[in-house]
C-alpha positions as CSV (number, residue, x, y, z in Angstrom):
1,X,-14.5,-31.2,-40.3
2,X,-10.4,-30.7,-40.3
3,X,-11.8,-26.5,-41.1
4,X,-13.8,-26.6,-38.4
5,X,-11.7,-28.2,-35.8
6,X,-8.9,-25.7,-37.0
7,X,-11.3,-22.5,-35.9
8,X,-12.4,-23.9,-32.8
9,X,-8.1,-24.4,-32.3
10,X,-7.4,-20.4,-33.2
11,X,-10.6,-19.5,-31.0
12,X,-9.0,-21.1,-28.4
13,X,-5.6,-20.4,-28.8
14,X,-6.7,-16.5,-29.2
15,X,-8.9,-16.5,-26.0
16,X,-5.9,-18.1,-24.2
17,X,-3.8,-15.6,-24.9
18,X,-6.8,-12.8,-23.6
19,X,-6.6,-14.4,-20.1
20,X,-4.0,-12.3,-17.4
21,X,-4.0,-15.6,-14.5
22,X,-1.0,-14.8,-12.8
23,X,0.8,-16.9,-10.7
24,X,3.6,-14.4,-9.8
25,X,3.5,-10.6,-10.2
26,X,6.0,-7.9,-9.4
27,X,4.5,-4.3,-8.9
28,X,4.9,-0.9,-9.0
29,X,2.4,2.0,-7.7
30,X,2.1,5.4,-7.4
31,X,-0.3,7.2,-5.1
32,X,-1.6,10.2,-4.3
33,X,-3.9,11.8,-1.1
34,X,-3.9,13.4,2.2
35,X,-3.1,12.7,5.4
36,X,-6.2,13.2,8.0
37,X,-5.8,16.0,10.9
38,X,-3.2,14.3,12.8
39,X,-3.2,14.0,16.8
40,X,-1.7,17.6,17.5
41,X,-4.8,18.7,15.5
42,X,-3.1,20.0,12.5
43,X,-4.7,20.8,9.4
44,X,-4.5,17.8,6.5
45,X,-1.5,17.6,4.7
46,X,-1.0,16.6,0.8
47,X,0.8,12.8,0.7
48,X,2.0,11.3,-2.4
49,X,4.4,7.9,-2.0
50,X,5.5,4.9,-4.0
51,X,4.9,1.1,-3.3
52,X,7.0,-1.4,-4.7
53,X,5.5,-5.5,-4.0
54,X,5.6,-9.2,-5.3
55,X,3.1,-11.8,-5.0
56,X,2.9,-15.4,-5.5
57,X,-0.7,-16.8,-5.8
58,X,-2.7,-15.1,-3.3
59,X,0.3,-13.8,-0.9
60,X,2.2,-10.2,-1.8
61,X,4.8,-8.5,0.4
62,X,5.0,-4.8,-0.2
63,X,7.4,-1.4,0.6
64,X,5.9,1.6,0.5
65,X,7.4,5.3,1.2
66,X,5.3,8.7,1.2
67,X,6.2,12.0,1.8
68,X,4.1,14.5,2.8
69,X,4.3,18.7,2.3
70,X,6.0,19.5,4.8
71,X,9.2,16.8,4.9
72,X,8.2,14.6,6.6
73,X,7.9,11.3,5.0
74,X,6.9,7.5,6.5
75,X,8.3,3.7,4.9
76,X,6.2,1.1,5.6
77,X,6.7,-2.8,4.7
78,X,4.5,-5.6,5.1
79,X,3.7,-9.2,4.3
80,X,-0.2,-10.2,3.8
81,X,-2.9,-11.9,1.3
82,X,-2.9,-10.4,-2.4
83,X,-5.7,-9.2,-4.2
84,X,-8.3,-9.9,-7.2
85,X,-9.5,-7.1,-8.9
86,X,-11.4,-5.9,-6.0
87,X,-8.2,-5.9,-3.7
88,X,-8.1,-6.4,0.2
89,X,-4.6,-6.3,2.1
90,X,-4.2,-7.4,6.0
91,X,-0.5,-7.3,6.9
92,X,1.5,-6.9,9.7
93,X,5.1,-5.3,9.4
94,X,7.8,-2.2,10.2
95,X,7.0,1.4,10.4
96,X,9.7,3.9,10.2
97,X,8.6,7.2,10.6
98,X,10.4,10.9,9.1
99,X,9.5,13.7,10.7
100,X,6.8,12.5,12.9
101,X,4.9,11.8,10.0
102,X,2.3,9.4,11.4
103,X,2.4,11.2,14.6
104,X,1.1,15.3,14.3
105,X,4.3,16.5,11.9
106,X,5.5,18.5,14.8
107,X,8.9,20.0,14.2
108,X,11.7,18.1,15.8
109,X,10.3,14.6,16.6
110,X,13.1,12.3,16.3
111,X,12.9,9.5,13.4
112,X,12.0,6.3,15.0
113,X,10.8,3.1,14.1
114,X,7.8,1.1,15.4
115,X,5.5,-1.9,14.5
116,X,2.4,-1.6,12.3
117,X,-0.7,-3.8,11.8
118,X,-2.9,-2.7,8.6
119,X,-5.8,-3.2,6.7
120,X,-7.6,-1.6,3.5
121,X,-9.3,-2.5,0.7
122,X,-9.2,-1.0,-3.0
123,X,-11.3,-1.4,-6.1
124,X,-8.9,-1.6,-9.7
125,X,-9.8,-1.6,-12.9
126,X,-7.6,-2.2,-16.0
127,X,-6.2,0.3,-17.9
128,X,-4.0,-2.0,-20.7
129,X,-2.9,-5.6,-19.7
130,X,-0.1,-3.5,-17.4
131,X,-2.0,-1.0,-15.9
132,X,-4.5,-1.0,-13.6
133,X,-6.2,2.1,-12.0
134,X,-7.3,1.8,-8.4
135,X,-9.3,3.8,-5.6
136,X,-8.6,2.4,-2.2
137,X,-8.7,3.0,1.6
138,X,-5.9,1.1,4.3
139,X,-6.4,2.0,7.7
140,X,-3.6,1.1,10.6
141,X,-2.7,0.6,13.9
142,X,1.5,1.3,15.0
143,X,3.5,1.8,18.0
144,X,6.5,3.5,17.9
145,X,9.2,4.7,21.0
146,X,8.3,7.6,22.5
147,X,9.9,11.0,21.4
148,X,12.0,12.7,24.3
149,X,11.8,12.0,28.0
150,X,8.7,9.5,29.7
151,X,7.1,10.3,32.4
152,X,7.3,8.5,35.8
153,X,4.7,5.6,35.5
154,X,4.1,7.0,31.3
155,X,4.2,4.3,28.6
156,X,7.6,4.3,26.3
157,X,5.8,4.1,23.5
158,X,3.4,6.2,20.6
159,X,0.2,3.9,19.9
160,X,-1.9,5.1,17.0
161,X,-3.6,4.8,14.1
162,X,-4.6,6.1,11.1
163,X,-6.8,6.4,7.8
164,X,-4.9,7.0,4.1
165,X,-7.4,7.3,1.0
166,X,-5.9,7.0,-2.1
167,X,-6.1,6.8,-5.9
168,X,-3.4,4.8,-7.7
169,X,-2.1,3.8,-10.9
170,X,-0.6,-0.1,-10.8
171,X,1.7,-1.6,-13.4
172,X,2.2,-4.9,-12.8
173,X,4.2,-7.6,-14.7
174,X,3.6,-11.4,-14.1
175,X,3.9,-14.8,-15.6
């Protein structure tokens, strides 16, 4: 009895240590894609950017910064609901745009820095207990100042939106 009740103990106590329930989390992601044919109608341009996040249960917050090709980069930051292994993100935050980055990549728009709303989804799997692999889609919604003069009765301000596809590789360390 005292043999079997020891296996059952070092089943459980090996299982325990299998499980990965974090509480808290802090991350770091690298991604990858393209940007869609902006407003002005140029062609797509190549994007690759870095997100750095915490979360706490089910809430993350979340930096991210990507450059595209041509120099122009965009920072985004944001507070919203975390993720499972399928992940979904809603957030509202600050978008601070390079090079008019979120806004055709036309040569000579001013930085500037507008409000965002955003949403996306992503699928992960695990690659070790620190790494997960993800495909995902976000889609937004911003506002930023407008670049240069407004015309009489014109709004002040850029409203857009746009699509980013991407594949990323997560590592992740909680307790």
């Amino acid at each position: 009895m005292k043999m079997q009740a020891a296996i059952v103990g070092l089943l459980l106590f090996g299982a325990a240590g299998l499980a990965h329930a974090n509480t808290a989390a802090v991350w770091a992601e690298g991604q990858g894609g393209f940007d869609a044919p902006s407003l002005a109608g140029n062609p797509a341009v190549p994007a690759l950017g870095l997100r750095l996040g915490a979360r706490v249960l089910v809430f993350e917050g979340y930096v991210d910064h990507t450059g595209f090709g041509d120099g122009s980069a965009v920072t985004r930051g944001g507070f919203g609901s975390g993720d499972t292994r399928l992940v979904l993100r809603a957030g509202a935050g600050v978008l601070d745009e390079e090079g008019g980055a979120v806004t055709g990549h036309v040569a000579g728009t001013p930085d500037r820095r507008g409000v965002v709303g955003r949403i996306g989804g992503a699928v992960e799997t695990k690659l070790s207990s620190d790494f997960l692999l993800g495909l995902g889609l976000d889609g937004e919604t911003f506002s930023l100042p407008a670049a240069g003069l407004v015309a009489p009765g014109g709004s002040g301000s850029v409203i857009g939106s746009d699509v980013f596809a991407n594949l990323h590789l997560t590592f992740e360390l909680g307790v």
